[in-house]
DOFIRO-382650 format. One record per residue (C-alpha): x, z, y; residue in one letter. Coordinates in nm, 3 decimals, always signed. Layout:
BEGIN
((X; Z; Y); A)
...
//
This chain:
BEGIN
((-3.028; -1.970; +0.205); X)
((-2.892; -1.645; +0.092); X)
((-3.007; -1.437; -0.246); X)
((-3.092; -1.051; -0.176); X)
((-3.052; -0.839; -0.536); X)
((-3.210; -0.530; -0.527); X)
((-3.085; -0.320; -0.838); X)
((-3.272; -0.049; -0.770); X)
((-3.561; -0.235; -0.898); X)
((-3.314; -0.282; -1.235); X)
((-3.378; -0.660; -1.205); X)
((-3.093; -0.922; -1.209); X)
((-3.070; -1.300; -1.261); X)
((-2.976; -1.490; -1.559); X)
((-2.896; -1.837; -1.536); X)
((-3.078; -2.025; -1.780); X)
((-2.972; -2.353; -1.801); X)
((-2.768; -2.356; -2.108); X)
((-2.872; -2.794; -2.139); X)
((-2.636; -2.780; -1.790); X)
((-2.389; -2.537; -1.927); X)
((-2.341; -2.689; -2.249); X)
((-2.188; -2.977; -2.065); X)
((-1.958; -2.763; -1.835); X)
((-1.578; -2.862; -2.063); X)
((-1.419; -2.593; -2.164); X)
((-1.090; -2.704; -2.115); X)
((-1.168; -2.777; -1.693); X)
((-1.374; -2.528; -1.679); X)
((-1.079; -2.305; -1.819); X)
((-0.866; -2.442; -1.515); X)
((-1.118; -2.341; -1.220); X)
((-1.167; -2.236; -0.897); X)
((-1.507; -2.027; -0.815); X)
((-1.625; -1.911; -0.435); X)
((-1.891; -1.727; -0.321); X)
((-1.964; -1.472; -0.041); X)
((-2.141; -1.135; -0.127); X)
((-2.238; -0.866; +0.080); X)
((-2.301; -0.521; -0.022); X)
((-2.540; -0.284; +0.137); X)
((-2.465; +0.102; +0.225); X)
((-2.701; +0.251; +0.004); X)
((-2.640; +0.577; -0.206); X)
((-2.639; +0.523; -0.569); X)
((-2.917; +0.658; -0.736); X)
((-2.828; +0.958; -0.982); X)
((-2.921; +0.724; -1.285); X)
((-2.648; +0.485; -1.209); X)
((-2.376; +0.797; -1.214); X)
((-2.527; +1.007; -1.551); X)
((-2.259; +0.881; -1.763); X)
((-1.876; +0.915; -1.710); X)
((-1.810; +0.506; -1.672); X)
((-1.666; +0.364; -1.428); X)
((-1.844; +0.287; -1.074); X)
((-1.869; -0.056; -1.142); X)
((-2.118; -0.334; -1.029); X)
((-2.107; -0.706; -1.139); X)
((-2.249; -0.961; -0.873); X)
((-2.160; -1.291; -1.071); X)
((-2.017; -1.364; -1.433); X)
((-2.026; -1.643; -1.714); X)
((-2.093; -1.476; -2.034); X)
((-2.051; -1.661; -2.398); X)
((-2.374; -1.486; -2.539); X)
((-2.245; -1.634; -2.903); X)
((-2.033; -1.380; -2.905); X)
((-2.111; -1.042; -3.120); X)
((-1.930; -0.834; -2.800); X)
((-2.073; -0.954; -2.451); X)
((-1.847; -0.733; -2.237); X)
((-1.537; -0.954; -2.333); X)
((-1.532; -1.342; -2.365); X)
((-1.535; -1.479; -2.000); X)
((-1.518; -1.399; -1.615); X)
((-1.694; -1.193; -1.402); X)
((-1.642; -1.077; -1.044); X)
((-1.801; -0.742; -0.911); X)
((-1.746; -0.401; -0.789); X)
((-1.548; -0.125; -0.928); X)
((-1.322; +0.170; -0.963); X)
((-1.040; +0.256; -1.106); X)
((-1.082; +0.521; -1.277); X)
((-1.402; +0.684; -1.472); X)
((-1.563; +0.953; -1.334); X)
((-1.465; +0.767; -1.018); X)
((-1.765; +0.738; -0.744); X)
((-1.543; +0.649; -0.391); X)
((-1.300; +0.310; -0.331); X)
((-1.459; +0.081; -0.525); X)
((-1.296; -0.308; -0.478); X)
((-1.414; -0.645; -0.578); X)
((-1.253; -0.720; -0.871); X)
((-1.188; -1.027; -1.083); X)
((-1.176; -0.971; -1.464); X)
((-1.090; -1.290; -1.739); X)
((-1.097; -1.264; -2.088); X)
((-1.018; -1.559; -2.272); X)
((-1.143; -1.679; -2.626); X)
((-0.831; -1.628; -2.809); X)
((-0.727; -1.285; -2.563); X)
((-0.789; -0.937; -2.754); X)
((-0.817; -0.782; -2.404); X)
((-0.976; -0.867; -2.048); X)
((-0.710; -0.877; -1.758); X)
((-0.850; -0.707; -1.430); X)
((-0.724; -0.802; -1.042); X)
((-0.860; -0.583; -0.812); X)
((-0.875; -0.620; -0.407); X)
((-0.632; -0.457; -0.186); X)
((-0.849; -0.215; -0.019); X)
((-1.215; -0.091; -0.054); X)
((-1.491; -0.277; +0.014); X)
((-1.693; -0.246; +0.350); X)
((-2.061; -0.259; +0.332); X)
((-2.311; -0.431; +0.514); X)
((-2.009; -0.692; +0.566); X)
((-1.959; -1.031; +0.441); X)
((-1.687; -1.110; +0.237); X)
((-1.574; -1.437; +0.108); X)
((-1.432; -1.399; -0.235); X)
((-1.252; -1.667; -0.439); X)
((-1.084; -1.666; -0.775); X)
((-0.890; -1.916; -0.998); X)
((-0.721; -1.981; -1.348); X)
((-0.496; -2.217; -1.450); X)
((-0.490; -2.181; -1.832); X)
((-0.169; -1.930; -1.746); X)
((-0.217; -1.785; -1.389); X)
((-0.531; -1.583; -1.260); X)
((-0.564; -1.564; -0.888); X)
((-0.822; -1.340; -0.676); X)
((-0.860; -1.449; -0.287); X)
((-1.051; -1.214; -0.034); X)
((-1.108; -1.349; +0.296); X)
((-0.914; -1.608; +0.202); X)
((-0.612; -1.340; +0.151); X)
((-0.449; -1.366; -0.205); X)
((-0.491; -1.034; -0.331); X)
((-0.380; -1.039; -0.664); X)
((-0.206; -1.245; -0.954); X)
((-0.142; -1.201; -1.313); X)
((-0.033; -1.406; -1.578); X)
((-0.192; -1.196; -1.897); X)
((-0.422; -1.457; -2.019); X)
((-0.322; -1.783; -2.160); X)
((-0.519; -2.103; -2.274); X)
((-0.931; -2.197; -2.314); X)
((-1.188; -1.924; -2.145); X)
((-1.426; -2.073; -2.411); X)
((-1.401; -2.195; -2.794); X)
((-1.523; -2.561; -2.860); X)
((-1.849; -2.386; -3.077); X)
((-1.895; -2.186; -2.765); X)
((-1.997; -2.505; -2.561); X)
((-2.424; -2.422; -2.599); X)
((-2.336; -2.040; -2.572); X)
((-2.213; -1.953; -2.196); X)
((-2.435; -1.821; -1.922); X)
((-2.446; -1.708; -1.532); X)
((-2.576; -1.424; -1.493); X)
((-2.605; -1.306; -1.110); X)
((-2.662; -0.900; -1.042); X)
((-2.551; -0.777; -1.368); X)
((-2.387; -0.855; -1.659); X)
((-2.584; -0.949; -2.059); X)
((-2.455; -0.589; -2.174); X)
((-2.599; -0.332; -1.894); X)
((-2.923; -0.298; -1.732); X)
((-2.797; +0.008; -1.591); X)
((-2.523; -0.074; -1.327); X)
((-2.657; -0.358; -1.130); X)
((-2.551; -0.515; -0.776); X)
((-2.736; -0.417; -0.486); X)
((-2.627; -0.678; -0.196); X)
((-2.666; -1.012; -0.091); X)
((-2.458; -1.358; -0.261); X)
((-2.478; -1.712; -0.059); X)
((-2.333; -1.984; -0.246); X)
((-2.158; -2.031; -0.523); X)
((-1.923; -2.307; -0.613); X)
((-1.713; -2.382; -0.909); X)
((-1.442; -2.610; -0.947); X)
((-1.290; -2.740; -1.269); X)
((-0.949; -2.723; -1.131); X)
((-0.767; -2.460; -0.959); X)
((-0.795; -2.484; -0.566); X)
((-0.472; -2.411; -0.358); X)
((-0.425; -2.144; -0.098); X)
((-0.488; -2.369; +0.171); X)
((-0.810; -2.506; +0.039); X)
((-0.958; -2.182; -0.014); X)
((-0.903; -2.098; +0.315); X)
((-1.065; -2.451; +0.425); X)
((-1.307; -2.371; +0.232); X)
((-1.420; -2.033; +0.385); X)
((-1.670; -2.167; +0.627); X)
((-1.726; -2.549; +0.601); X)
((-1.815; -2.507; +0.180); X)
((-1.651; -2.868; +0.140); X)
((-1.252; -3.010; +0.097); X)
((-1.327; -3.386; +0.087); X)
((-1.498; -3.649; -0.110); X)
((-1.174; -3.643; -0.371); X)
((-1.268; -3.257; -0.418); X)
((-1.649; -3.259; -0.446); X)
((-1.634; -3.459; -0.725); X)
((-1.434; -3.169; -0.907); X)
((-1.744; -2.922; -0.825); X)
((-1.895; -2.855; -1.164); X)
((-2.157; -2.599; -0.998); X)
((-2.308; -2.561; -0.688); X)
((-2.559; -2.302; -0.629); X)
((-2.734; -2.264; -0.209); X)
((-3.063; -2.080; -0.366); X)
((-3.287; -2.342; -0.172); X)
((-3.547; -2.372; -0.524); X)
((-3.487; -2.022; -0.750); X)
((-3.664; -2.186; -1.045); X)
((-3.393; -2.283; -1.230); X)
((-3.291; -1.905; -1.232); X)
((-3.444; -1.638; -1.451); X)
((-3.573; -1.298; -1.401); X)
((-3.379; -1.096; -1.670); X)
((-3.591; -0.770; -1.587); X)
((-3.798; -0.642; -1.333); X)
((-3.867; -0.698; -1.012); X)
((-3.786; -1.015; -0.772); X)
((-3.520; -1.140; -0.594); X)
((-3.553; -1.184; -0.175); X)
((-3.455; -1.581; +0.003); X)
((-3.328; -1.522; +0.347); X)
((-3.140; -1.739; +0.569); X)
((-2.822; -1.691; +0.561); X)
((-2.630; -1.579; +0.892); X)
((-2.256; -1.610; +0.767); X)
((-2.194; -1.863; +1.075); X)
((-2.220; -1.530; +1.313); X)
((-1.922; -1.419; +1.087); X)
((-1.724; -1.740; +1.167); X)
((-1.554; -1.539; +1.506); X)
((-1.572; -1.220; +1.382); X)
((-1.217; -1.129; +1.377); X)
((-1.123; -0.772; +1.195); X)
((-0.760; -0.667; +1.201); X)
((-0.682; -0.399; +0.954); X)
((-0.370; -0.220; +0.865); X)
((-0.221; -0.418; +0.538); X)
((-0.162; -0.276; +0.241); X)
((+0.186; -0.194; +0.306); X)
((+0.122; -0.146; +0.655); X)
((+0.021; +0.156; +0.846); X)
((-0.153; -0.007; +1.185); X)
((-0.240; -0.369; +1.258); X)
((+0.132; -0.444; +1.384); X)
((+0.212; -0.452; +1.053); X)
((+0.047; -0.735; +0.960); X)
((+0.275; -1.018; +0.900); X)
((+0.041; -1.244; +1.112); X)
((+0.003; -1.032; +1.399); X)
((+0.351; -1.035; +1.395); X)
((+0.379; -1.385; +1.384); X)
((+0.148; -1.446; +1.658); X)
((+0.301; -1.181; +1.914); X)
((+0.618; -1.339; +1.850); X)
((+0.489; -1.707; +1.893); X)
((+0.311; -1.654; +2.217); X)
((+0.514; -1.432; +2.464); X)
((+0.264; -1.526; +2.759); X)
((+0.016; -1.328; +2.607); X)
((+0.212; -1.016; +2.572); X)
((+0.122; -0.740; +2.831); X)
((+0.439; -0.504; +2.941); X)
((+0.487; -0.247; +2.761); X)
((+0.704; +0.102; +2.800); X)
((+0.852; +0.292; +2.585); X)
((+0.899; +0.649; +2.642); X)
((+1.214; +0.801; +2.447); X)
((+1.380; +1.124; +2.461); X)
((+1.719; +1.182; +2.361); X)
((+1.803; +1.474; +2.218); X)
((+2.185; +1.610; +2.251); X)
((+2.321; +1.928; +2.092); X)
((+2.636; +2.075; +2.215); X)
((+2.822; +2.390; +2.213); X)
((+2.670; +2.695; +2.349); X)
((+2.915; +2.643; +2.640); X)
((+2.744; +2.304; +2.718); X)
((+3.058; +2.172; +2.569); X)
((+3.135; +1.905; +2.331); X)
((+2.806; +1.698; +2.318); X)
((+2.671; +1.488; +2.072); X)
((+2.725; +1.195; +2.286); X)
((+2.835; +1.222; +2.658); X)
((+2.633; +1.062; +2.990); X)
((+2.846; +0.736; +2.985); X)
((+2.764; +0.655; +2.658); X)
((+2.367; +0.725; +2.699); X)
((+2.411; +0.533; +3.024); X)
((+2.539; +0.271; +2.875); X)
((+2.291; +0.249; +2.572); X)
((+2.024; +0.284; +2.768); X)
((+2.102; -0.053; +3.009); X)
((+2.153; -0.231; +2.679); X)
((+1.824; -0.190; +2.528); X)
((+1.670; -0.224; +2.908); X)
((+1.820; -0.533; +2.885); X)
((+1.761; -0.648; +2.513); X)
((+1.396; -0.620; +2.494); X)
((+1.289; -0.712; +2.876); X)
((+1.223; -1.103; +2.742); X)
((+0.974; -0.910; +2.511); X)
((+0.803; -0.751; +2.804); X)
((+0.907; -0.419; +2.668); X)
((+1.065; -0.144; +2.928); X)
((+1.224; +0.187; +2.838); X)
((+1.203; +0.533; +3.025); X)
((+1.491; +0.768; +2.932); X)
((+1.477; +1.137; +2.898); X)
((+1.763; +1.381; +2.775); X)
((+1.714; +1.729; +2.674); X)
((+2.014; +1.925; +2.631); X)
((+2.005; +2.155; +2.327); X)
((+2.289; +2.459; +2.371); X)
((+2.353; +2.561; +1.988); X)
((+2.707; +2.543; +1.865); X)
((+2.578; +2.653; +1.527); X)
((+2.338; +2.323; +1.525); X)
((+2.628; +2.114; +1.734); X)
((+2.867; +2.173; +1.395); X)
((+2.659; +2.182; +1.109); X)
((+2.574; +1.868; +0.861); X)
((+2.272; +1.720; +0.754); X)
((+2.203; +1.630; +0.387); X)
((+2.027; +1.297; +0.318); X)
((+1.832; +1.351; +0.011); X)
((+1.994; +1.663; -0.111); X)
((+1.753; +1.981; -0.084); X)
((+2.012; +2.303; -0.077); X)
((+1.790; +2.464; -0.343); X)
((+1.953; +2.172; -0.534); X)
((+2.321; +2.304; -0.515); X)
((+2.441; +2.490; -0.780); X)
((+2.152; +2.465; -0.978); X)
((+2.337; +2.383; -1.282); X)
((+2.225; +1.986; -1.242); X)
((+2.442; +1.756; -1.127); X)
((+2.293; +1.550; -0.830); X)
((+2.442; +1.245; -0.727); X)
((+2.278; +1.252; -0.366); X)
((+2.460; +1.657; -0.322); X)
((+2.788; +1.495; -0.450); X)
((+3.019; +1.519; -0.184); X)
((+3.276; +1.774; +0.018); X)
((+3.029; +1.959; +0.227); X)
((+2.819; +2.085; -0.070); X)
((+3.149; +2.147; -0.259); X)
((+3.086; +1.870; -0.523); X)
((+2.708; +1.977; -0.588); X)
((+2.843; +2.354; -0.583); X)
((+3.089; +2.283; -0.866); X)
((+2.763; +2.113; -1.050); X)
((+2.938; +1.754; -1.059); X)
((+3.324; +1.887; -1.173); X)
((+3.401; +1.728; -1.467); X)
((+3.599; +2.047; -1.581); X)
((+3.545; +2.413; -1.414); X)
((+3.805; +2.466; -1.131); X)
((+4.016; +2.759; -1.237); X)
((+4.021; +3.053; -1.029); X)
((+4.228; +3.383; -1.073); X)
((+4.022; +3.654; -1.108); X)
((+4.183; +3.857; -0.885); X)
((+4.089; +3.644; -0.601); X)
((+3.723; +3.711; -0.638); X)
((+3.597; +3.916; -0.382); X)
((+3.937; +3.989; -0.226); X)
((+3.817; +3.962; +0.082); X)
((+3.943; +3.632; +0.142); X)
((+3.782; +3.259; +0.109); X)
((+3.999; +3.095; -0.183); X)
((+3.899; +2.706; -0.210); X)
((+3.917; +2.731; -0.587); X)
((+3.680; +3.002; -0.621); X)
((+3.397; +2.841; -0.420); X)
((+3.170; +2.716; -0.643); X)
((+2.888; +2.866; -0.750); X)
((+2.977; +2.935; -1.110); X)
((+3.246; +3.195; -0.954); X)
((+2.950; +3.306; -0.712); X)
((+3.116; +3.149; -0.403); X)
((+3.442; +3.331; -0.454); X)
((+3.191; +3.695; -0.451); X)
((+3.074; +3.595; -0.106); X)
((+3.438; +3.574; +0.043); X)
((+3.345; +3.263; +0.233); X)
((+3.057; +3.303; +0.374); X)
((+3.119; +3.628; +0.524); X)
((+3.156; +3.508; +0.935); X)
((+2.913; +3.361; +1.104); X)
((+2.940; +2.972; +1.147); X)
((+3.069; +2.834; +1.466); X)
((+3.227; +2.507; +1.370); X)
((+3.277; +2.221; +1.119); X)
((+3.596; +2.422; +0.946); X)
((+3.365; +2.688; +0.828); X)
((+3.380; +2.720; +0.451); X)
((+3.062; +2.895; +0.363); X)
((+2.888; +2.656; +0.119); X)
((+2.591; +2.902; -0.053); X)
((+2.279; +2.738; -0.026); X)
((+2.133; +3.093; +0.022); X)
((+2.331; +3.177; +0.293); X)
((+2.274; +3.147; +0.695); X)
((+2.584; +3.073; +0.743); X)
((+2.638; +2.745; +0.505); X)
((+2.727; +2.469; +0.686); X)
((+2.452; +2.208; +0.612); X)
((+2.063; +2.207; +0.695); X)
((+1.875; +1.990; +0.478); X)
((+1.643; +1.691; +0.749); X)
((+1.368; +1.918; +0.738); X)
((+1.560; +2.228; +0.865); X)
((+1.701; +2.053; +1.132); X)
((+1.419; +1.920; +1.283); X)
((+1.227; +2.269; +1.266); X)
((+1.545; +2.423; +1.386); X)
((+1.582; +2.156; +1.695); X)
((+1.154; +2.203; +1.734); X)
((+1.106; +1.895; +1.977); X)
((+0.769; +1.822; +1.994); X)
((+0.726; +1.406; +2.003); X)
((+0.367; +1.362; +2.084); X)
((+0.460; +1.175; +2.409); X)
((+0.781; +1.040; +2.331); X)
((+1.030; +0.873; +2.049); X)
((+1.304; +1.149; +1.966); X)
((+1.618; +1.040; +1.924); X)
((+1.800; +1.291; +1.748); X)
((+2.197; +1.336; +1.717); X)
((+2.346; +1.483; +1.414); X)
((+2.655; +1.426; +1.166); X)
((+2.597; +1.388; +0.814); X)
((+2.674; +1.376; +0.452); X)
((+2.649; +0.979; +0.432); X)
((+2.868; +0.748; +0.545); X)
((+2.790; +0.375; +0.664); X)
((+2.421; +0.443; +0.784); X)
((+2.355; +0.431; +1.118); X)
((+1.969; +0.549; +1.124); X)
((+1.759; +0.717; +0.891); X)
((+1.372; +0.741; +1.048); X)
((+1.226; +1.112; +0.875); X)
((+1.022; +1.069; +0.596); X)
((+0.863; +1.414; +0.586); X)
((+0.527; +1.521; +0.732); X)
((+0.476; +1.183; +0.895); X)
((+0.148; +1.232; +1.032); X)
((+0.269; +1.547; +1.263); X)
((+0.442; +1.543; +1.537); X)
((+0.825; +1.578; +1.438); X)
((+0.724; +1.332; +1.148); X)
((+0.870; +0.982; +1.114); X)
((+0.685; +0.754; +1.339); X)
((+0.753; +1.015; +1.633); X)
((+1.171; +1.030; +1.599); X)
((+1.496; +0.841; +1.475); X)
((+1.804; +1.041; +1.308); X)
((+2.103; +0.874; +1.443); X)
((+2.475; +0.957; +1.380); X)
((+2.677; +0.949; +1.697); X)
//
């Protein structure tokens, strides 16, 4: 059987055997394992919940020491929440400990929002130095905040469960469904949580660790705490037990991300369905069609090696080249992590630091270079007088267009400097990938790295997961 709370009604359930809960031992009982499932229903809070500026927060199960002159502290509860006030979208389950001698409650919260109208089997554990939070049998979170008993020894008549709510609002109350509830007196490991998802039993040696057990077969031992009653229904989690959901991990950004899909695709190469890859090379030479990035032989020649590389993985690859004609482009540097704005500015940047910005624009000289005065704005480009505290020798070097890597002009505010920042190459190449993986060509500022994937505007189409910088 399943329990459906309906806060709307304002009602939730307080345990009320305190005869049972006096014998619970505070010390096992520190060292625990709960699990439960809840499922929470898609329905729009009413205004009343929201009035104040608190956080959206809902507690579906919680052992309280009602001793205590402050409620919200001493002992566990799991729920819903924010994290922020004010806050009224991604709300997570959330697993919050205080202990008796702590002056603060430690919070783990879920690595994504909730879904509702979804089961969800959440576990949690202490170990007197470790809390642990489990969704889906997933561990979410850890801390190691709290130390020692949940409980004090005069605290033994005190604790309750309360089920919907919590002992110190009538306000913010759980609207959803909970099946059962167990409760260990040690902590469970991973892999018995994860046993434990469906079947609700380890073995004989572990049942007899089970301190409460709770299938809501007989509600009388329960007590209405305010209005309203709760629903029995039977519960339907076994239609869950195939339900596979992949989602894109925390870390991730699509399911092939996931450490387990992963794991699996590598594990079972008979299930893998051929794949192609569609890339596009992209080779800037002189206007002249001279000098390319790299020449036909060597794309040739890359190309059969990753044809042959991945075709064990049932991957195939279908080249294309597009010939840009720009000697300006074909010549010209890009800066990794140095903005041109940056150079000059006064600020030395370590990431600017090197010969093609002119040490940071004279920002990272340990002494000013001198520089004859005459030889300002002569008319000539004197290497001591670029920097920008001379004004880039009066302009003197950046007065000819560029056309190759001996150029001299190093003012960021010129046209004619010879370095683009990532972003102004890739607007200044403008190849859209939409339909294929750019590959784009281009020297830069730092040496021993080979690739460097954009991390700019990654969700268009010249963004990151649409292109590779490579140097040649």
């Amino acid at each position: 059987m399943l329990c459906h709370l309906f806060s709307f009604f304002l009602f939730f359930l307080s345990f009320f055997l305190s005869f049972f809960l006096s014998f619970l031992p505070r010390v096992f009982f520190s060292y625990r394992t709960l699990s439960t499932y809840s499922r929470c229903f898609s329905a729009t809070v009413p205004d009343a919940l929201l009035t104040f500026n608190i956080f959206y927060f809902f507690s579906f199960l919680g052992l309280f020491d009602m001793c205590h002159q402050d409620h919200k502290a001493k002992g566990w509860n799991i729920g819903i929440r924010t994290y922020e006030e004010g806050q009224e979208e991604g709300a997570r389950i959330y697993f919050s400990l205080e202990t008796d001698r702590a002056n603060s409650p430690s919070v783990l919260m879920s690595d994504r929002t909730y879904e509702p109208n979804r089961w969800v089997h959440v576990a949690a554990s202490y170990t007197g130095k470790k809390m642990k939070l489990y969704i889906n049998t997933a561990l979410v979170g850890v801390q190691h905040l709290q130390t020692g008993d949940i409980f004090s020894v005069s605290a033994s008549s005190c604790k309750e469960i309360f089920l919907g709510g919590t002992p110190y609002s009538k306000e913010n109350l759980y609207r959803g469904s909970v099946d059962q509830i167990l409760v260990w007196n040690f902590p469970l490991k991973h892999g018995d949580v994860a046993q434990n998802m469906f079947d609700a039993r380890i073995s004989m040696e572990r049942e007899k660790g089970i301190v409460f057990k709770e299938s809501f077969d007989d509600l009388s031992q329960w007590k209405s705490f305010l209005k309203g009653e709760p629903e029995l229904h039977f519960s339907n989690i076994e239609d869950y037990r195939y339900d596979l959901q992949l989602v894109a991990p925390p870390c991730g950004k699509t399911v092939c991300d996931d450490p387990d899909v992963i794991r699996s695709y590598v594990q079972h190469r008979e299930l893998r369905q051929e794949k192609k890859v569609r890339y596009r090379i992209v080779n800037v030479m002189d206007d002249n069609e001279q000098n390319p990035k790299v020449t036909k032989i060597q794309t040739v020649s890359q190309h059969r090696a990753l044809v042959s590389t991945f075709k064990q993985y049932n991957i195939s690859w279908e080249l294309e080249e597009v010939k840009l004609r720009n000697t300006s482009l074909r010549h010209k540097t890009v800066l990794l992590d140095c903005l041109p704005m940056q150079i000059g500015d006064k600020h030395c940047n370590r990431e600017c630091q090197h010969t093609q910005t002119g040490n940071d624009g004279g920002d990272c000289d340990p002494d000013e270079i001198p520089c004859d005065a005459v030889n300002l704005g002569n008319g000539r480009c004197d290497f001591e007088c670029n920097r920008a505290y001379y004004e880039w020798d009066k302009g003197d070097c950046c007065q000819s267009a560029f056309k190759s890597a001996n150029s001299t002009c190093l003012d960021p505010d010129s046209p004619n400097r010879i370095y683009l920042s990532m972003d102004e190459y890739k607007t200044a190449l403008n190849v859209n990938g939409s339909t294929h993986l750019n590959v784009y060509l281009a020297s830069w500022s730092l040496k021993g790295l080979a690739t460097f994937p954009w991390e700019k505007h990654v969700y268009n189409v010249l963004g990151k997961y649409s292109s590779l910088l490579f140097s040649p």
